[in-house]
C-alpha positions in Angstrom: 94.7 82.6 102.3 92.3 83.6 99.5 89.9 86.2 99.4 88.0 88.3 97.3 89.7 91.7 97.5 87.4 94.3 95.3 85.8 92.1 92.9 89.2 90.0 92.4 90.4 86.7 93.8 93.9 87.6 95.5 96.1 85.7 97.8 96.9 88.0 100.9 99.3 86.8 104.4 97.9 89.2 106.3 94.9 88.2 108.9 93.3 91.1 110.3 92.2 94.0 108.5 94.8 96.4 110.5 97.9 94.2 108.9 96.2 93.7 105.4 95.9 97.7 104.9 100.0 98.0 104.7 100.4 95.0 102.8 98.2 96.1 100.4 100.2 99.6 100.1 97.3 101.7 101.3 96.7 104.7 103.3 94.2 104.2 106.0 93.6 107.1 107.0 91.3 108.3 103.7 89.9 104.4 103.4 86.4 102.8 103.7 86.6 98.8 104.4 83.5 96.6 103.9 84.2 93.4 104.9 80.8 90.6 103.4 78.4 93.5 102.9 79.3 94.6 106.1 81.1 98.3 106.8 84.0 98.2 109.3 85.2 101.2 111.6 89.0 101.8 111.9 88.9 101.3 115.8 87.5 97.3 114.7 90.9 96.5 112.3 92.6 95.0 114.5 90.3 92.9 116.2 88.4 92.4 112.8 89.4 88.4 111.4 90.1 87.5 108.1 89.1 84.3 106.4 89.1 82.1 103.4 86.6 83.5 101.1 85.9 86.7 102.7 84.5 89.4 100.4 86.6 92.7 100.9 85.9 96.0 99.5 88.6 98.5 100.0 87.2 102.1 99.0 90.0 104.8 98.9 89.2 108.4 98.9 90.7 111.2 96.5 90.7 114.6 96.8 90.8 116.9 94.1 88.9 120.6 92.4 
């Protein structure tokens, strides 16, 4: 399926947002997910549907000094 994964056209297998996160090789534990304009808690990944054309914004947080 094909979606729009921070700014970029990607083809992905996954179809929820809990499933996407390790295909994508992320960590969720320091990630924000917007999902159409839309911000998405962690506890709403797994029951949160993807589909063709959703806009996705994966944010990931660094630390640093």
């Amino acid at each position: 399926m094909k979606i729009h994964l921070n700014g970029k056209p990607v083809e992905v297998q996954s179809r929820t947002l809990e499933l996407l996160i390790p295909e994508r090789g992320l960590h969720p534990d320091a990630l924000i997910v917007e999902l159409n304009s839309k911000l998405i808690k962690k506890e709403n990944w797994a029951e949160t549907i993807l589909r063709e054309g959703d806009t996705l914004e994966l944010l990931n947080f660094v630390g640093g000094g």
